[in-house]
Each structure stands twice: as C-alpha cells, then as structure tokens.
C-alpha positions in Angstrom: -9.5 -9.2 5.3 -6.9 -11.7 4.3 -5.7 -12.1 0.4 -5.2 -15.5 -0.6 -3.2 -14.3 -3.7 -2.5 -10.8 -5.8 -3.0 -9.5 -9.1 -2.3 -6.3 -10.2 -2.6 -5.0 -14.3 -1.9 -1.8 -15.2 -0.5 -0.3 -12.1 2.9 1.5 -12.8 5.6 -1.0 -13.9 3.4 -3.9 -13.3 1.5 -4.9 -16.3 -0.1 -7.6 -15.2 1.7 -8.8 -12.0 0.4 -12.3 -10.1 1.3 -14.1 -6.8 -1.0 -17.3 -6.9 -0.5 -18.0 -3.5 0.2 -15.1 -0.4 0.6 -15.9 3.2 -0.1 -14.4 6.9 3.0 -13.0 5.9 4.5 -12.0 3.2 8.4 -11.2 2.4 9.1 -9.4 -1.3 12.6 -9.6 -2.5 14.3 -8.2 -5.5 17.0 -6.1 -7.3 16.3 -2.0 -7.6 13.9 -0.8 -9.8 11.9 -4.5 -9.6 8.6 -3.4 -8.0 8.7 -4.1 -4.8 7.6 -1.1 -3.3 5.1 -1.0 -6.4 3.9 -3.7 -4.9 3.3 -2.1 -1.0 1.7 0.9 -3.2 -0.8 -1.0 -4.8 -1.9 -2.5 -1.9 -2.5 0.9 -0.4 -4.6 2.1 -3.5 -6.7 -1.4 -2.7 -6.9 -0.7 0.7 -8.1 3.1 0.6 -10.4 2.4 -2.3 -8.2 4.7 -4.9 -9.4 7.5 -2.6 -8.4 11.1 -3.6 -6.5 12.0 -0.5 -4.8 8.8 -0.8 -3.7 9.4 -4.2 -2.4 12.5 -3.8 -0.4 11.3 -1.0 1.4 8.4 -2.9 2.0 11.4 -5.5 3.2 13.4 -3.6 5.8 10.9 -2.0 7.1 10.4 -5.1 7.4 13.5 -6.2 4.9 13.7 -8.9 2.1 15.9 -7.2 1.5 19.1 -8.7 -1.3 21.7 -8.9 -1.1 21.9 -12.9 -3.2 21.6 -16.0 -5.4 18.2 -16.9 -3.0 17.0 -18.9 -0.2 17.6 -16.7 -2.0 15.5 -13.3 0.0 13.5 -11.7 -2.7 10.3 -11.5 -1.2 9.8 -15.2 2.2 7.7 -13.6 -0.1 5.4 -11.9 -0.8 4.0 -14.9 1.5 1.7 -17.1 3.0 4.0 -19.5 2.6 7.3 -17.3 0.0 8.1 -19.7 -3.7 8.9 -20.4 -5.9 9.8 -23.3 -6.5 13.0 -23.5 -7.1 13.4 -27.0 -10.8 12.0 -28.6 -9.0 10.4 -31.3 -7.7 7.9 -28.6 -10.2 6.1 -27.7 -8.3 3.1 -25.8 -9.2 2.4 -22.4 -6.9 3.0 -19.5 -7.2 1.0 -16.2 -5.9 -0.4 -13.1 -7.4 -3.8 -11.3 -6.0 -4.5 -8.0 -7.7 -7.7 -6.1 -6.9 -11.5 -6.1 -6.4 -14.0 -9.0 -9.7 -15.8 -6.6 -12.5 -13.4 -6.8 -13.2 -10.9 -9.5 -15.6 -9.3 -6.9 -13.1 -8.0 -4.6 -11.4 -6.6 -7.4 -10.7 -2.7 -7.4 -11.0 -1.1 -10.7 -10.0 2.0 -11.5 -11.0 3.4 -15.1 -10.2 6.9 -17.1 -13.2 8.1 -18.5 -15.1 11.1 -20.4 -18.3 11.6 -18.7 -21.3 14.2 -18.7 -23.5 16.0 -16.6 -27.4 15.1 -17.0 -30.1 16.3 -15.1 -32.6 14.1 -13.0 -36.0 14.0 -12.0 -35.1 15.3 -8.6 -32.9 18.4 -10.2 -29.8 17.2 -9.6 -26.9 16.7 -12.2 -25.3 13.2 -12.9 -22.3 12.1 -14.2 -22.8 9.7 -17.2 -20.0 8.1 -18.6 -19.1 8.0 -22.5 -19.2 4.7 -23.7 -16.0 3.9 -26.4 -18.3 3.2 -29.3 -20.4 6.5 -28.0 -17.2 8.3 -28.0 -16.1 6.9 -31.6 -20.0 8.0 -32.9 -19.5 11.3 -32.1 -16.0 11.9 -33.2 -17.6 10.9 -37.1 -21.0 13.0 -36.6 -20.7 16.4 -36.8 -23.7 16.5 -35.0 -22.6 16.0 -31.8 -20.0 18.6 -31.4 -22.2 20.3 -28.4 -21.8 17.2 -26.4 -17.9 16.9 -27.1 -17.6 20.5 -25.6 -19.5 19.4 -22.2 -17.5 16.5 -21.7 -15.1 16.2 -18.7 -12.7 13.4 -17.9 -12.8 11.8 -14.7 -12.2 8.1 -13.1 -14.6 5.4 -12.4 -14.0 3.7 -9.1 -15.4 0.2 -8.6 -15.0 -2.4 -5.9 -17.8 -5.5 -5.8 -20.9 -3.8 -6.7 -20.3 -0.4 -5.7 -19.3 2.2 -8.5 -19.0 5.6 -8.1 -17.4 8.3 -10.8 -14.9 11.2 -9.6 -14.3 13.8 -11.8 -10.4 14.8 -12.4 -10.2 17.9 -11.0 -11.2 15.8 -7.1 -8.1 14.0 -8.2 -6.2 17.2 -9.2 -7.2 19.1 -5.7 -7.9 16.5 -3.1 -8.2 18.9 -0.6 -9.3 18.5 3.0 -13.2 20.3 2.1 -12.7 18.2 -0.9 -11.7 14.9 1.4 -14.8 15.4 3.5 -17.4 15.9 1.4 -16.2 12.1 -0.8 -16.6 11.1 2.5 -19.8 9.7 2.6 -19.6 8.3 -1.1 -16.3 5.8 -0.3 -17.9 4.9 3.3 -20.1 3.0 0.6 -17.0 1.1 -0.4 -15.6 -2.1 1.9 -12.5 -0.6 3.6 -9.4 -2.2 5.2 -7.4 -1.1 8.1 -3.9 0.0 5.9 -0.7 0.8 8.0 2.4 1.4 6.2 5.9 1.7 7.4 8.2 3.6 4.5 12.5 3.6 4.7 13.1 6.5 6.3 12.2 7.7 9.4 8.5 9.2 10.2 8.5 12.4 11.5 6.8 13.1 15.0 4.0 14.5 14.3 2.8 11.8 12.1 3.7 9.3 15.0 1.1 10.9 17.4 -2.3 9.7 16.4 -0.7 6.3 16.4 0.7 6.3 20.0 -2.7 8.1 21.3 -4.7 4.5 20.5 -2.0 2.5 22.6 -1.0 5.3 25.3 -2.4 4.3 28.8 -4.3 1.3 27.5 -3.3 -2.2 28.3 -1.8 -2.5 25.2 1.1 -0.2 26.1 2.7 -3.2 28.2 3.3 -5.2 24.9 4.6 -1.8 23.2 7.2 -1.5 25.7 7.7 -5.3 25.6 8.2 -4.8 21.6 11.0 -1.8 22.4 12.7 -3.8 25.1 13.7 -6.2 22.0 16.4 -3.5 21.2 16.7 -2.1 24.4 16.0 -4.3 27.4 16.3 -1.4 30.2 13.2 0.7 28.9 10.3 0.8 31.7 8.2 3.4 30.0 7.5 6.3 26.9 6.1 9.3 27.1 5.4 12.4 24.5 6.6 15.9 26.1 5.9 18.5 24.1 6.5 17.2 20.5 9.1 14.3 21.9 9.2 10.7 22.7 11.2 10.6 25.8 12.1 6.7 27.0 12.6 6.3 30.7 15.1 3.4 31.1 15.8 1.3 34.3 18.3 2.8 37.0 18.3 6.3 35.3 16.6 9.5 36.8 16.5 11.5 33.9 14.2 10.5 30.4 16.0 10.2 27.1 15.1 11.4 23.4 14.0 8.9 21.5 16.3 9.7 19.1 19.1 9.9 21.6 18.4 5.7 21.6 19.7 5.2 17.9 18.2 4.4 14.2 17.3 0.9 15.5 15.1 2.0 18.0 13.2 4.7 16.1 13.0 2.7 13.7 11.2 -0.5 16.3 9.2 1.8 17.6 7.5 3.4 14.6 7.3 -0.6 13.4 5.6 -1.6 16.9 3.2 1.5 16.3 2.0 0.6 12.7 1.4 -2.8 14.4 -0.5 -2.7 16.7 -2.8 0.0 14.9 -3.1 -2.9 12.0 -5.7 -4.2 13.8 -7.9 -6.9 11.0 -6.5 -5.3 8.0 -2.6 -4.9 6.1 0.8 -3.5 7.7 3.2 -2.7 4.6 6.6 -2.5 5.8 9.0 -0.9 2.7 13.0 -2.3 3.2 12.3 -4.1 7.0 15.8 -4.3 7.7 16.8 -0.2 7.8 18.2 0.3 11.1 17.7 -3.1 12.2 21.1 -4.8 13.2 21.2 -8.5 11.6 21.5 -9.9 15.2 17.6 -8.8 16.5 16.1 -9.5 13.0 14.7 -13.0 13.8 13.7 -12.1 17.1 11.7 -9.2 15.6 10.2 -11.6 12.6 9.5 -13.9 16.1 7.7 -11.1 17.4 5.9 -10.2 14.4 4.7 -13.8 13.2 2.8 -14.3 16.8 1.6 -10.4 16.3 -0.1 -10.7 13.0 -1.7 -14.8 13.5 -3.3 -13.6 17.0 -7.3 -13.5 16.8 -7.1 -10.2 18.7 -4.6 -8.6 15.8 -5.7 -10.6 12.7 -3.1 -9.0 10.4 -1.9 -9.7 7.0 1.9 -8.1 6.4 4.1 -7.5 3.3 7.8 -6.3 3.6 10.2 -5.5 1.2 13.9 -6.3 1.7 17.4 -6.2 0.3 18.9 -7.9 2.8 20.2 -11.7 2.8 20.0 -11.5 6.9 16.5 -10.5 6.7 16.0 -13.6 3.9 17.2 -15.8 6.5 16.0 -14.5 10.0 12.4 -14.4 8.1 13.1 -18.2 6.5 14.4 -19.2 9.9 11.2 -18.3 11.9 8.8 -19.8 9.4 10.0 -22.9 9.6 9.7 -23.1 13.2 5.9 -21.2 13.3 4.5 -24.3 11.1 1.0 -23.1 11.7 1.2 -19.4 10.9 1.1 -19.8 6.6 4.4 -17.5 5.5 5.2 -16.9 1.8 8.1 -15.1 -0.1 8.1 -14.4 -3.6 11.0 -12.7 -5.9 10.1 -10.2 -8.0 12.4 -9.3 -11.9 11.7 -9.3 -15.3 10.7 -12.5 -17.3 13.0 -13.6 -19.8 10.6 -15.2 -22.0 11.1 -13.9 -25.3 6.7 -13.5 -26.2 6.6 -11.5 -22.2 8.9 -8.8 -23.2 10.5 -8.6 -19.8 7.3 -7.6 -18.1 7.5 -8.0 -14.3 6.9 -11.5 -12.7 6.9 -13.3 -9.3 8.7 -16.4 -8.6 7.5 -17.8 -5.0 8.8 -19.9 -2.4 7.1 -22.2 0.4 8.6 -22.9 3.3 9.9 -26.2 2.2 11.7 -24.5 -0.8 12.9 -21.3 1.7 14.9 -23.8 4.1 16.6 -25.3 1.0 17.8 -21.9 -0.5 18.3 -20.9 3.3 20.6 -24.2 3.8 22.6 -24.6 0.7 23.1 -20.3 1.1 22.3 -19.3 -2.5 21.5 -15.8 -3.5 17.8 -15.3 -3.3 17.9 -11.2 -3.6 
C-alpha cells in the first residue's frame, strides 16, 4: 500500500500535521525537536494497527514504558499534551487519526474511552463504550453511581470498518500471552509490511530473523551487491555463532562485521530492512549516520530502483540532518524522472492564529534542483 499524502492529529507534537502530496520516496528534513522522527513513529502506529506490542515498543524506546498505575501508563505521551482524562468530570475526547488527507477510510483512529462489561445471549461479556453525553448523564444522576464503579478505561481501535476496543491494562502489560491471544482480533485489521531502520546500530540478535528470509535464497546475490557499495571486495556473509563474519576477495580468513566500520554496519542493517520491505513502508531515522558523503547518492541510486521495482513495491521515508544527503537525494531524483520522489520540511508555523503548531513545507523535483543549484539551506 502506497500513501498518496499524510495527515496525522493528535499524535505527540503533531496536532494536526499534513503533507498533501508524498512520493515513492520520501526525504523529511528539519531542525531538532521538529518531528521528524514523530513522523517515522506514526507511521509505525499506522502500519501495526496501534497494536499493544507495538506500543509498548515505541514506549519503551523512548523511555516512557513502565509497569505503573492507570494514571501513570505510558500510552498518555502519545497523545498531544501527554495527557488523558482520567477524571469523569473531563469529559473531552482524546484521539489520534493517522491515514491520508484522500480517504477517511483508511484512516486509523485511535480513541480513549470508558467502557463496560455487558453480558450476551451467548454468555459472554462485552465491552460497551460510554458515550460523552452518557458519561455527562451519569455524572448529574445519582442514580447511576453502580455503573460509574464498573467502568474501565480502555482505547477504541478503528481502521475502515473494523473496530475493536482494548481495555488499558492490554496496553499497560502487552505481554507475549497477552500479544497472542489479540492476535486473531488485529488479523481482522488490513496490515502493512513496516521495516524501520533507527540511528544507532541494531544489535545482532535483532538482525537475525531478517537475514534468515534472504540467507541462501537468490536474493542474497543483490544483498552482497548492496554491501559491495562500501566495500567492493566482499564475496560473501555468513552468521557464526552470534556474528556476521564478511569473507572478502584474496583473504583466507572471515572478518567481523564490525571489524568493517560504522558505514558498513550501518549498509548492511539498511540492505536488510530493504529487502524485508517487501509491498509495504521502510522508515529510515537520520539516513546519513555512518554513511560517508561520497557513497550517499550511489546508495539513494540503489534505493530509488529498490523501492519502484514490481517485485519490491516499497514506499520509504528518511529523516536527515545532512545537506549531503539533501543533495545526493535531490541529485538522483532528478535523474529517475519516472520514480515520483518528494521532500518536505518540517518547523513550526509562524502564523500568528496557528500558534506555532508543526507544519510541512514541500518540494517537487522542479523546486529540489533549484534549492540544490543556487545551494541554499534547506535543513
């Protein structure tokens, strides 16, 4: 699945955040603290459905994950304001939509709620959610103080027509029994393939699963093709007990990965997520760590007939800092005319009635080799 365009409300920093127009690929660009990698997170949340596991993860990343009260979960700093109601005399909706600006049907929504527990014909307890004007009718009646005490909070979760509610504590534990017995409910939701690249280096173990879909399959030719962009004299890769080890032309002995450099790591976890990204996103956070200026455009080179292939069929977004990654990326879509490439800035609006909310300011091709000619500062 391809996104023609973005919108994202409610979603950490990004009140109501909109590109009108994305690409095959897609470079984000600027200052700290701007969103960007907002931006890659939200797009994971899309792409795993706001999945429990999922969450947790991104929490945990940043920190924010802890085994604590309701009132202390980390789900709260997802939402704009790091907040959620969790007192009945609030009664204001808190949300997150996450879709395109083209179809309100692909839109995920992702709603804190008080629901309750009913029984059904068939004996088995449903969640019903509490409507606001429900919620407000009961806070006035003093008739309704056993229903307050059975309430629960929890999240709706809605994609197309498919809604399902979780309550907060699968949110809270999220864990692996947990994981496996949502399973069933979000195969009900439409899912896209998600592989993301973060700054620093992935650890080993996290690499595996990856390399075992491209490991002695014809598509280990074009890894080592990928690798041989940093280092020409690599013939093969192998995984010895815990290590990558890179046999290189004219040598006897197999060499760490490591051993190679932060450039090469860092290609070769890139090529991974790559070629794993089969149909759906890869999410690259600051492309150009480890990445020496001079291999850049060859690598965008690679990556622009990668992702437009009809066997790969991928739709990327990178982050950068970098003015040689602005103009390696800028330099390669101009000469790939026919794969559709789109950068966007991202800083605060400085219209007085937006209060300095987070915008996008995008750029074609046309207006890239401009900015790319005359050299003015894009980051």
């Amino acid at each position: 699945m391809q996104l023609d365009s973005l919108r994202i409300q409610n979603f950490r920093m990004l009140e109501d955040f909109s590109v009108k127009k994305l690409g095959r690929l897609n470079l984000i660009v600027g200052k700290n603290n701007s969103g960007k990698s907002t931006v890659l997170e939200a797009l994971r949340v899309y792409a795993g459905n706001a999945a429990p596991i999922l969450m947790k993860q991104i929490a945990e990343e940043r920190g924010e994950y802890k085994h604590a009260k309701a009132d202390e979960t980390p789900l709260a700093s997802f939402f704009t304001g790091r907040k959620l109601f969790y007192k009945f005399e609030d009664a204001k909706t808190f949300y997150i939509n996450i879709g395109t600006l083209s179809s309100t049907q692909s839109m995920l929504h992702l709603e804190f709620c008080l629901f309750i527990l009913e029984s059904n014909l068939g004996g088995y307890d449903q969640k019903r959610v509490i409507p606001r004007q429900e919620l407000l009718d009961m806070l006035t009646s003093s008739k309704e103080t056993k229903t307050l005490d059975e309430m629960q909070y929890g999240f709706i979760v809605r994609k197309g027509n498919i809604e399902h509610i979780f309550s907060l504590q699968d949110y809270i534990k999220a864990e692996p029994l947990v994981v496996s017995f949502l399973g069933f409910i979000f195969s009900n939701f439409p899912t896209i393939n998600c592989n993301y690249v973060p700054t620093q280096l992935i650890p080993h173990k996290d690499l595996i699963s990856l390399w075992k879909t491209i490991d002695g399959t014809a598509r280990e030719d074009q890894f080592i093709d990928a690798l041989k962009m940093i280092e020409p004299r690599i013939v093969g890769v192998t995984d010895v007990e815990g290590v990558f080890e890179i046999r290189l032309e004219g040598e006897e002995e197999r060499v760490p990965l490591k051993s190679l450099g932060e450039g090469m790591s860092r290609i070769f976890q890139l090529a991974l997520h790559a070629f794993n990204a089969k149909g759906g996103f890869l999410l690259i956070d600051e492309f150009e760590n480890g990445l020496h200026y001079s291999v850049q455009e060859k690598i965008w080179s690679w990556l622009f007939d990668l992702c437009a292939s009809e066997q790969r069929d991928i739709q990327l977004f990178a982050t950068t800092h970098s003015w040689d990654c602005i103009k390696s990326f800028s330099t390669v879509a101009e000469k790939k005319q026919n794969i559709e490439a789109t950068l966007f800035r991202m800083g605060r609006s400085v219209k007085r009635d937006e209060n300095g909310k987070i915008i996008a300011v995008e750029f074609n091709k046309e207006s890239l080799h401009n900015l790319v000619e005359d050299d003015m500062e894009l980051r």
